[in-house]
PALO-461142 format. One record per residue (C-alpha): residue in one letter; x, y, z. Coordinates in nm, 2 decimals. Layout:
# residues N
+-----+--------+--------+--------+
! res !      X !      Y !      Z !
+-----+--------+--------+--------+
!   A !      X !      Y !      Z !
...
+-----+--------+--------+--------+
# end
This chain:
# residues 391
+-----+--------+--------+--------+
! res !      X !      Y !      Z !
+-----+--------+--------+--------+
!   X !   7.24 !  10.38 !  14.53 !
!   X !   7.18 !  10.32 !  14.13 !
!   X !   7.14 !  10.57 !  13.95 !
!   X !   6.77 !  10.61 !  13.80 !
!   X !   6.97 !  10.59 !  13.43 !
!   X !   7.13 !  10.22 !  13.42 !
!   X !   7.56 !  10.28 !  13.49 !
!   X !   7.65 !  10.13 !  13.17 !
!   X !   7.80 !  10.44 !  13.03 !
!   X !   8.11 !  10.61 !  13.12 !
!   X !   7.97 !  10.96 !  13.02 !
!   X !   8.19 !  11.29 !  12.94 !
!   X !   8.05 !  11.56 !  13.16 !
!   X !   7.96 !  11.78 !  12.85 !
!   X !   7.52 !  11.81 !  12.77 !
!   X !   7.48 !  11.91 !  12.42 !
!   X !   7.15 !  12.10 !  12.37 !
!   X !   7.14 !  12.21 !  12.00 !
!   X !   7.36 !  12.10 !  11.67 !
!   X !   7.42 !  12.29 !  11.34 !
!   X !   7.58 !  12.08 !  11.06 !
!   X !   7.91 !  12.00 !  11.21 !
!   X !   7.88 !  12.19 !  11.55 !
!   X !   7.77 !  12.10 !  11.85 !
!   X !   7.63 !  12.36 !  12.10 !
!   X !   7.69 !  12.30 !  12.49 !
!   X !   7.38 !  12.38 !  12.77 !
!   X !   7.68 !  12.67 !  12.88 !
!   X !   7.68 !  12.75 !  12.50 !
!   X !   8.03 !  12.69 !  12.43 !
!   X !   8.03 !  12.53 !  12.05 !
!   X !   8.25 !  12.22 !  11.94 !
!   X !   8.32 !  12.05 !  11.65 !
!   X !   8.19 !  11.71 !  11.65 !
!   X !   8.41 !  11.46 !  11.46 !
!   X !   8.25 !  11.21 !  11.58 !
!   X !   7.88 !  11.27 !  11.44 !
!   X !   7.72 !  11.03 !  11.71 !
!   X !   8.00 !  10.78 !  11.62 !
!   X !   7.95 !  10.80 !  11.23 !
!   X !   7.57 !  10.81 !  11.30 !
!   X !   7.49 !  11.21 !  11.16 !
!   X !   7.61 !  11.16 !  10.81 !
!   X !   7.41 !  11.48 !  10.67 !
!   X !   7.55 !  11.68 !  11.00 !
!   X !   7.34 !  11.81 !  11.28 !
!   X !   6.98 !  11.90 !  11.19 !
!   X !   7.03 !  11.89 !  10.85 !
!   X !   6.70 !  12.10 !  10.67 !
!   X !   6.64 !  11.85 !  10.43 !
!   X !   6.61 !  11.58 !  10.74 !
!   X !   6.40 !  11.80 !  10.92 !
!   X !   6.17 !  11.89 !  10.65 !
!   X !   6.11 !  11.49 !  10.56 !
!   X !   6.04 !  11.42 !  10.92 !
!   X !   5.85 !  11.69 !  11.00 !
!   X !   5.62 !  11.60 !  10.73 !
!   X !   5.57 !  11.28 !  10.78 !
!   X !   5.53 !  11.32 !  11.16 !
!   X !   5.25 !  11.57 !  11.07 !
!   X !   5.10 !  11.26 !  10.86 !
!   X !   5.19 !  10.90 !  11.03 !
!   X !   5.42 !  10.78 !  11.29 !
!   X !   5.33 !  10.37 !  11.30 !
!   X !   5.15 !  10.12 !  11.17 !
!   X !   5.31 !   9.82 !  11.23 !
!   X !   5.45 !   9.60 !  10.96 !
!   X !   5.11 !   9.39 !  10.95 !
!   X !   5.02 !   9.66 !  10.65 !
!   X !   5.22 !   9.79 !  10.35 !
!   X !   5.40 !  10.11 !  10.43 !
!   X !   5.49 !  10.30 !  10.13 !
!   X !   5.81 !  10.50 !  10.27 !
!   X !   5.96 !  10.16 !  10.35 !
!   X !   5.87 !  10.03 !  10.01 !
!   X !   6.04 !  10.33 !   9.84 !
!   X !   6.34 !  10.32 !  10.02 !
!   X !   6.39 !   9.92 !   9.98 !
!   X !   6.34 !   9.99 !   9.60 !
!   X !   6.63 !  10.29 !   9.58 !
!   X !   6.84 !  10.05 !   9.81 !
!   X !   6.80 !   9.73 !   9.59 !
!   X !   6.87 !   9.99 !   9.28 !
!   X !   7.17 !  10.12 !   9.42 !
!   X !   7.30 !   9.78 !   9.54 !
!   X !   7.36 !   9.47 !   9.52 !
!   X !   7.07 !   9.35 !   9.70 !
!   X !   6.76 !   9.20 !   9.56 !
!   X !   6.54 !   9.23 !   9.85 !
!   X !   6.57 !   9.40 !  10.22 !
!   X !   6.46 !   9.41 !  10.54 !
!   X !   6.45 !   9.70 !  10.78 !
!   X !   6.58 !   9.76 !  11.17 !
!   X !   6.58 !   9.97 !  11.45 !
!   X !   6.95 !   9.94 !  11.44 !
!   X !   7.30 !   9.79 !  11.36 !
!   X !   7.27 !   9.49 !  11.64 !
!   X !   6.93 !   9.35 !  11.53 !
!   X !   7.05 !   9.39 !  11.19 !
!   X !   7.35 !   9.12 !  11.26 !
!   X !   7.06 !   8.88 !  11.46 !
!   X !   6.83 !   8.86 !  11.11 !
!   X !   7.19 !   8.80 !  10.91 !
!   X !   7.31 !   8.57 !  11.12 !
!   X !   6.93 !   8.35 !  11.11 !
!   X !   6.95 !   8.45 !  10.70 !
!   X !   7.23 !   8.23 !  10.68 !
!   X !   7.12 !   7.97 !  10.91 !
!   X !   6.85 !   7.91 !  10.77 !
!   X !   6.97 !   7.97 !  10.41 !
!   X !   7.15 !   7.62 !  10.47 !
!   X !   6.88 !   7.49 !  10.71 !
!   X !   6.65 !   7.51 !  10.37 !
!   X !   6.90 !   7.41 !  10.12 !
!   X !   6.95 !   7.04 !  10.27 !
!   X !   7.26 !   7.11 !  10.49 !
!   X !   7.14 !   7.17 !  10.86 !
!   X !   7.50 !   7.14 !  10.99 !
!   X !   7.67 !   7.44 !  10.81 !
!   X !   7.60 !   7.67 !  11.10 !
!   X !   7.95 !   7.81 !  11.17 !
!   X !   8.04 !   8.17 !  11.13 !
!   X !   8.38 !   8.25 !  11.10 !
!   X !   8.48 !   8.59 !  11.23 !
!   X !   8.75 !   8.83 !  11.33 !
!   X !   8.95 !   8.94 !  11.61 !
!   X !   8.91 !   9.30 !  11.71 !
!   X !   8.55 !   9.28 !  11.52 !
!   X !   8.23 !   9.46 !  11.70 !
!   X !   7.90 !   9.37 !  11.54 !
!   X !   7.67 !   9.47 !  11.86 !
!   X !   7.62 !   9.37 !  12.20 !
!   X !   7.30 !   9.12 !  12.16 !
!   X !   7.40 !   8.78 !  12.26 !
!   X !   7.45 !   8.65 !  11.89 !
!   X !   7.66 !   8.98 !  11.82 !
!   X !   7.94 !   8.96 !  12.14 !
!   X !   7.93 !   8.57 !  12.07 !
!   X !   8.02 !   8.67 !  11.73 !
!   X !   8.30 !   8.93 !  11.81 !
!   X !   8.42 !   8.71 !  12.11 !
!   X !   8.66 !   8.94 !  12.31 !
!   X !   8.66 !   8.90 !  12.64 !
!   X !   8.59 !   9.26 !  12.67 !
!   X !   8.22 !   9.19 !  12.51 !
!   X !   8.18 !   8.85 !  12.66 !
!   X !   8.29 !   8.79 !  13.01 !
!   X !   8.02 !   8.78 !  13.23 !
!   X !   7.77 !   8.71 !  12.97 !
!   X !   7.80 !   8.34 !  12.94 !
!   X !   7.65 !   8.05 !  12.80 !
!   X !   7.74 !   8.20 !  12.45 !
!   X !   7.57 !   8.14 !  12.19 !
!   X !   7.74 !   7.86 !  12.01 !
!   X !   7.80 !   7.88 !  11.61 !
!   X !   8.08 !   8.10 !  11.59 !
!   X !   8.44 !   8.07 !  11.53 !
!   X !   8.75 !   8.32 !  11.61 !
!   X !   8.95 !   8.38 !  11.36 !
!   X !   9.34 !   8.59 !  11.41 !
!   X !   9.31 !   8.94 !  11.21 !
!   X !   9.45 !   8.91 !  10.86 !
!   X !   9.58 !   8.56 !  10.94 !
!   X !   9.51 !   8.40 !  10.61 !
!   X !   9.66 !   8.00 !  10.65 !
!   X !   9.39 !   8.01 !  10.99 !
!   X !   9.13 !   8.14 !  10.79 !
!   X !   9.17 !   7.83 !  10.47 !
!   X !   9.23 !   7.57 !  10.78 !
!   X !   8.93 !   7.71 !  10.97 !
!   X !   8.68 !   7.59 !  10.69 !
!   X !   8.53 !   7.24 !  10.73 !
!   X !   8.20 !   7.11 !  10.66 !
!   X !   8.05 !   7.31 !  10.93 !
!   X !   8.11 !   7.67 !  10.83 !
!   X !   7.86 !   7.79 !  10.64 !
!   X !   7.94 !   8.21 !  10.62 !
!   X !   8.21 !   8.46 !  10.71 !
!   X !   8.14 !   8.77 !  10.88 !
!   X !   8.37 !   9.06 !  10.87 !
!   X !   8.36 !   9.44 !  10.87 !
!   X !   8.54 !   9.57 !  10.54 !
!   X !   8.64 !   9.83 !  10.76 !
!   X !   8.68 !   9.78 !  11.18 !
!   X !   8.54 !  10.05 !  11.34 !
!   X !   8.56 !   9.97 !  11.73 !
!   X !   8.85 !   9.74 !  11.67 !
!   X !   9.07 !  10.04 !  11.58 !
!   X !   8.97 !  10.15 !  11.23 !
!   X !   9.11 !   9.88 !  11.02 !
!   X !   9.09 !   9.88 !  10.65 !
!   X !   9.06 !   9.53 !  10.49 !
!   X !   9.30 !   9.56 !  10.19 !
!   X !   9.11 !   9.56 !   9.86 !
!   X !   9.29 !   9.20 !   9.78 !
!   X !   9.18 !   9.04 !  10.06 !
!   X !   8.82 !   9.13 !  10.04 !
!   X !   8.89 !   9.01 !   9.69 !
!   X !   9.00 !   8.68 !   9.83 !
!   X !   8.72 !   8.62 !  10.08 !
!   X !   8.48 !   8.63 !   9.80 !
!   X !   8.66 !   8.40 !   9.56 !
!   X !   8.71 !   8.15 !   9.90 !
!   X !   8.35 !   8.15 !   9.97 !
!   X !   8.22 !   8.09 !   9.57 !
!   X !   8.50 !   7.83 !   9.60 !
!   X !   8.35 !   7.66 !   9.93 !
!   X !   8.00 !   7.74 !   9.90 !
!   X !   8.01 !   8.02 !  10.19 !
!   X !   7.76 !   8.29 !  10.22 !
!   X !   7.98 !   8.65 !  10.27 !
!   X !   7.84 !   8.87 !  10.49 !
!   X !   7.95 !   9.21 !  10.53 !
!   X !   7.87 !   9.44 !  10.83 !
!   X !   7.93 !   9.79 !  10.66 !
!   X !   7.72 !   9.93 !  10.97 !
!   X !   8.00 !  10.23 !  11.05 !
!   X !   8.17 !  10.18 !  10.69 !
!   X !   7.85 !  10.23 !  10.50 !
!   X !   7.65 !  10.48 !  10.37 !
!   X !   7.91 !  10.71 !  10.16 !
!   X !   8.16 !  10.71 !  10.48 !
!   X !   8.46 !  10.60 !  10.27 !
!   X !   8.35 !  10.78 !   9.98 !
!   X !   8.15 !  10.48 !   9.76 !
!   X !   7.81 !  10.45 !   9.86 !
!   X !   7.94 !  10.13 !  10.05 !
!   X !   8.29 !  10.03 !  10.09 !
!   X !   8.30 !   9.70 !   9.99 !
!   X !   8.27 !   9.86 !   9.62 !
!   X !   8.62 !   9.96 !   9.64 !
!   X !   8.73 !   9.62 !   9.59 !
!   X !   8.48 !   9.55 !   9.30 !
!   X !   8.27 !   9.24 !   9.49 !
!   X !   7.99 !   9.18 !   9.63 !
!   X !   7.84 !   9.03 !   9.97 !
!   X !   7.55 !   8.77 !   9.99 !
!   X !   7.43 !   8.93 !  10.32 !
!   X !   7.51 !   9.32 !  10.42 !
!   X !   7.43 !   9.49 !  10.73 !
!   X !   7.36 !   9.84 !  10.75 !
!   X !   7.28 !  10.12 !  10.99 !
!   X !   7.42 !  10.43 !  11.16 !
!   X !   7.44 !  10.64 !  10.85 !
!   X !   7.15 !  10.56 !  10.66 !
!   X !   6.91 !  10.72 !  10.94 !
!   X !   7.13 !  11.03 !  10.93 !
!   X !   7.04 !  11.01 !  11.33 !
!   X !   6.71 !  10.87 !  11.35 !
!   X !   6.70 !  10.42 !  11.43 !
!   X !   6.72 !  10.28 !  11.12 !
!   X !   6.87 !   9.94 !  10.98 !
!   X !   6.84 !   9.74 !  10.75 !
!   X !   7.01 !   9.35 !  10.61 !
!   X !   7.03 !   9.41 !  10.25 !
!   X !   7.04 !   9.04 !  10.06 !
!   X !   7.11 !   8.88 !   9.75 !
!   X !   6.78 !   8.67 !   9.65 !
!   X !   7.01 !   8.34 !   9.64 !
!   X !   7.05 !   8.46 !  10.06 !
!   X !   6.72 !   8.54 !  10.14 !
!   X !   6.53 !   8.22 !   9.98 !
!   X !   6.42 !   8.11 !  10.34 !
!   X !   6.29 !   8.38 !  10.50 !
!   X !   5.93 !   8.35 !  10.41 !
!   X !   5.65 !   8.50 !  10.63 !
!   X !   5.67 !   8.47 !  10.97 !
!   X !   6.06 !   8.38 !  11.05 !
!   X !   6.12 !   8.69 !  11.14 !
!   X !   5.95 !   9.05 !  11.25 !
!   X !   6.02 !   9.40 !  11.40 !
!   X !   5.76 !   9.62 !  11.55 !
!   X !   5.93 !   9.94 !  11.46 !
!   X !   6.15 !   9.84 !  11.20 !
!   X !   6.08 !  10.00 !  10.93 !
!   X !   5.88 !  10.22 !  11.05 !
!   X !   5.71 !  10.59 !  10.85 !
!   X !   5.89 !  10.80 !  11.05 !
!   X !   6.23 !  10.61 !  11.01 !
!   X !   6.16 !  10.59 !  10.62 !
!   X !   6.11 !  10.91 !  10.57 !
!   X !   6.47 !  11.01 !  10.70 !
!   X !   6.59 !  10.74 !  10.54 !
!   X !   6.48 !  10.84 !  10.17 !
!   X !   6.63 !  11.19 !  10.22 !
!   X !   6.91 !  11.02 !  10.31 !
!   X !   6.99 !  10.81 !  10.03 !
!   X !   6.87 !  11.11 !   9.79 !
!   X !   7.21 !  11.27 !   9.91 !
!   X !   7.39 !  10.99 !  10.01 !
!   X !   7.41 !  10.84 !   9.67 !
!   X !   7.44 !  11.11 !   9.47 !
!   X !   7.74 !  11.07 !   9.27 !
!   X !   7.81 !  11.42 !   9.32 !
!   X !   7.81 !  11.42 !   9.71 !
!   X !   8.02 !  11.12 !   9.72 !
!   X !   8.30 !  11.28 !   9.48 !
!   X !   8.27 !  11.55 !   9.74 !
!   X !   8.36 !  11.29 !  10.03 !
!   X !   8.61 !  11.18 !   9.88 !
!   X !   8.77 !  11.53 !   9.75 !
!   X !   8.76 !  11.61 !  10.16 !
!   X !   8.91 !  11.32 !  10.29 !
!   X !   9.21 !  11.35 !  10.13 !
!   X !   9.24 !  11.69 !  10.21 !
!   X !   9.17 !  11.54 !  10.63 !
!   X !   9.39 !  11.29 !  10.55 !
!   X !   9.72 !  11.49 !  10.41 !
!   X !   9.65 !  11.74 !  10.69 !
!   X !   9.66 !  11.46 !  10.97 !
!   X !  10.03 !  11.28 !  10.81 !
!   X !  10.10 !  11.69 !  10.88 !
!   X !   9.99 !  11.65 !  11.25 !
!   X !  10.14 !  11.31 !  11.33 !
!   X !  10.45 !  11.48 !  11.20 !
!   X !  10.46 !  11.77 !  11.42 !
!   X !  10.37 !  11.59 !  11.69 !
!   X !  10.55 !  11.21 !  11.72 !
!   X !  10.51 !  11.17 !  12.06 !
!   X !  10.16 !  11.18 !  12.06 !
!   X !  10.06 !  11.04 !  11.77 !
!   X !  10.21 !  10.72 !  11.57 !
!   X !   9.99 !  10.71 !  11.21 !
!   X !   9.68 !  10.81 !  11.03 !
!   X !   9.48 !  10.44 !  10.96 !
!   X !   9.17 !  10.44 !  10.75 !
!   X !   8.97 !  10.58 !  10.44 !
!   X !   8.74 !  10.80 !  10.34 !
!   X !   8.57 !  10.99 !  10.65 !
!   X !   8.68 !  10.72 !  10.88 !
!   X !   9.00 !  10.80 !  10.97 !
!   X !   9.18 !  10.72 !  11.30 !
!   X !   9.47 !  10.83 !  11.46 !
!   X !   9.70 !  10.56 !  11.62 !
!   X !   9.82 !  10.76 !  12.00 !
!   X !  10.12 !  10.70 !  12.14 !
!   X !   9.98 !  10.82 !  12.48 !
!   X !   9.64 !  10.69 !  12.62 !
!   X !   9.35 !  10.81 !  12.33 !
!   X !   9.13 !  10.86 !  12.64 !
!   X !   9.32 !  11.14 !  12.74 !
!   X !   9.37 !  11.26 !  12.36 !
!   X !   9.02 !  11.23 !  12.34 !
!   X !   8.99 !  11.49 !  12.69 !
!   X !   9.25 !  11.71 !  12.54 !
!   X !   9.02 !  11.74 !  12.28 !
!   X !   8.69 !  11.84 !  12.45 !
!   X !   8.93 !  12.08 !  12.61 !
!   X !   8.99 !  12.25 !  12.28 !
!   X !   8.62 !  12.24 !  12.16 !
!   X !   8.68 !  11.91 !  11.96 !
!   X !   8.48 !  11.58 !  11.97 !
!   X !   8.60 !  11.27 !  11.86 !
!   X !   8.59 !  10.92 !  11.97 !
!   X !   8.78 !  10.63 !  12.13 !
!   X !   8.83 !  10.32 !  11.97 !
!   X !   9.04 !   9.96 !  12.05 !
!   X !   9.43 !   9.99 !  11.96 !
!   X !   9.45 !  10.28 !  12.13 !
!   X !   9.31 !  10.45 !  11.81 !
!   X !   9.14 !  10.79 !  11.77 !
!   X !   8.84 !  10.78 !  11.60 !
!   X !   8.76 !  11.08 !  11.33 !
!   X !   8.38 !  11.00 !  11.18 !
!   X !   8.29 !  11.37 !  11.09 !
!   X !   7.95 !  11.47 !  10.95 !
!   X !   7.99 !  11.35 !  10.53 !
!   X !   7.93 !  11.71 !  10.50 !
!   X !   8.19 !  11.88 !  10.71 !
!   X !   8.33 !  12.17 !  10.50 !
!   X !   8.73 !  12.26 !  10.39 !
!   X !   8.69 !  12.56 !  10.62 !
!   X !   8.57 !  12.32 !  10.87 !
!   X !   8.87 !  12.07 !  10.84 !
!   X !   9.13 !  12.27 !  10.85 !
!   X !   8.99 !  12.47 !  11.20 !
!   X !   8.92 !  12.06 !  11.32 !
!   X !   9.31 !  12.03 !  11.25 !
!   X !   9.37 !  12.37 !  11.46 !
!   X !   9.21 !  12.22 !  11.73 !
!   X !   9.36 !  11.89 !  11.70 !
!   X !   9.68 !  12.06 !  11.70 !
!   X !   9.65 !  12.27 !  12.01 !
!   X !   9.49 !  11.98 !  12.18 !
!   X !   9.86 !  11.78 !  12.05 !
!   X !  10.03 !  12.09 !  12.19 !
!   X !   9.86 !  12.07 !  12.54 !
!   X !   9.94 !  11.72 !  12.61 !
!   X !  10.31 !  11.79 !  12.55 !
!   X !  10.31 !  12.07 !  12.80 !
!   X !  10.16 !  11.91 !  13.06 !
+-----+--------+--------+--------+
# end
């Protein structure tokens, strides 16, 4: 018999009841760690006061409206997104996945308007996740994501990871955008290098390509800029966003440069929720920590100190794990035994983290995880190492 919640999930027996910055505290009261922050969702940490407070208020004022009136949380928090950005406008989601459907119709129709109705093609990337709507799996276009799911949606093109002769010979007269993560997330937490970023800009100014960037796990002061294509000293046309910037409450938003947006007048496109009083509430507390220039020198003074400790770890221990990938708070670990049962060995030792492709562990802890905190995440890690050995 089915079980009443849909089987979609293969759920670790472990039913968190409470969380405290970085902790999380089990119904049997036993407290972990969480390096995994709701996979790089609970940037401010577990029930963060300043979160609370904004949400608590405005839930005492407003919960919804509907976008068919002005809704003055939103409006503040597009403005403090377009001055912190490169975006002149924005448009906000419940989440990562519809934010990749309104960028993938933004560049659609971006050409639709601009007299070239057959630049529809997206290229994209192997080992890229963007969501699992239809448009998002026929834009990462694994098997993993796709099989079973056919017709896909046509438009997209499959590109080899850092393949550069594909990529030039993959542009024609139909390709209109290129859609990558600066940073994979689910494919294995894979850092674009800062030159090739460089060069998909200069290829798409050259060819008359819209970039978009999906900096939904990468975003949001993760690597240690407010958003990590700034490491590279470029800017996208299109950018999605999400995770991070609700600090655990559904928010998302495609940040645009005018140029991008030109088409989407009223009416092509909507969101009940999106948007929402509640959502940008969190949202503007968010990015009044997030941003600061302060907090961010403070991500990126900690994850160097995470990262030296891990090349530490994967010393001491070589046969479980191979090399530290990443930057910023988005760090993985590259196993040399199955992550799935590093990532066990883990909840064994109080310790959350999270699988991802490549046989990759994935490290996303709260941005505000403390030194004392890091270095009792690396004891764990350790004794979690040690177990696997001794089995």
């Amino acid at each position: 018999m089915i079980p009443s919640i849909l089987p979609t999930y293969n759920r670790a027996p472990l039913s968190f009841v409470r969380g405290e910055g970085a902790w999380l505290i089990e119904a049997d009261g036993r407290r972990f760690l969480d390096l995994g922050a709701g996979i790089a969702v609970n940037a401010l940490g577990h029930a963060h006061p300043g979160l609370v407070e904004a949400l608590t208020e405005q839930a005492g004022r407003l919960w919804h409206t509907s976008n068919l009136f002005h809704i003055p949380k939103q409006q503040e928090l597009a403005d403090r997104l377009v001055a912190e950005t490169f975006a002149d406008t924005v448009f906000f989601t419940n989440s990562g996945t519809e934010a990749c459907e309104l960028a993938i119709k933004m560049a659609r129709k971006h050409f639709h308007d601009a007299g070239q109705p057959g630049r529809t093609t997206i290229l994209t990337f192997e080992g890229a996740f963007h969501g699992r709507s239809s448009a998002a799996i026929a834009a990462a276009g694994s098997e993993k994501m796709t099989k079973g799911f056919e017709p896909l949606l046509p438009g997209f093109r499959h590109l080899p990871w850092g393949d550069h002769d594909a990529l030039h010979a993959a542009i024609d007269e139909t390709v209109g955008a290129i859609l990558i993560e600066p940073v994979q997330g689910e494919g294995g937490i894979r850092a674009l290098p800062d030159q090739c970023l460089k060069g998909l800009r200069a290829l798409c100014d050259a060819h008359g390509l819209l970039l978009i960037l999906d900096e939904v796990q990468c975003g949001m002061g993760r690597t240690g800029r407010l958003f990590a294509h700034e490491w590279a000293g470029v800017t996208p046309d299109i950018m999605m966003v999400a995770k991070g910037i609700g600090g655990g409450f559904p928010l998302g938003a495609v940040l645009a440069t005018e140029a991008a947006a030109a088409g989407m007048g009223a009416g092509t496109h909507g969101s009940t929720y999106g948007g929402n009083p509640l959502a940008c509430a969190v949202g503007c507390a968010v990015m009044a920590h997030v941003a600061d220039p302060d907090f961010l020198a403070g991500v990126r003074r900690k994850s160097a100190l995470l990262r030296q400790r891990l090349e530490g770890l994967v010393a001491a221990h070589p046969d479980v794990f191979e090399e530290v990938r990443g930057m910023g708070l988005m760090l993985g670990l590259k196993c040399r035994m199955p992550n799935t049962e590093v990532v066990q060995a883990g909840h064994d030792a109080l310790l959350i983290t999270v699988p991802a492709a490549d046989n990759v562990l994935r490290l996303l802890p709260p941005l505000t995880i403390t030194e004392a905190e890091i270095a009792e995440a690396l004891t764990r890690l350790d004794a979690a190492a040690t177990a696997l050995e001794t089995a």
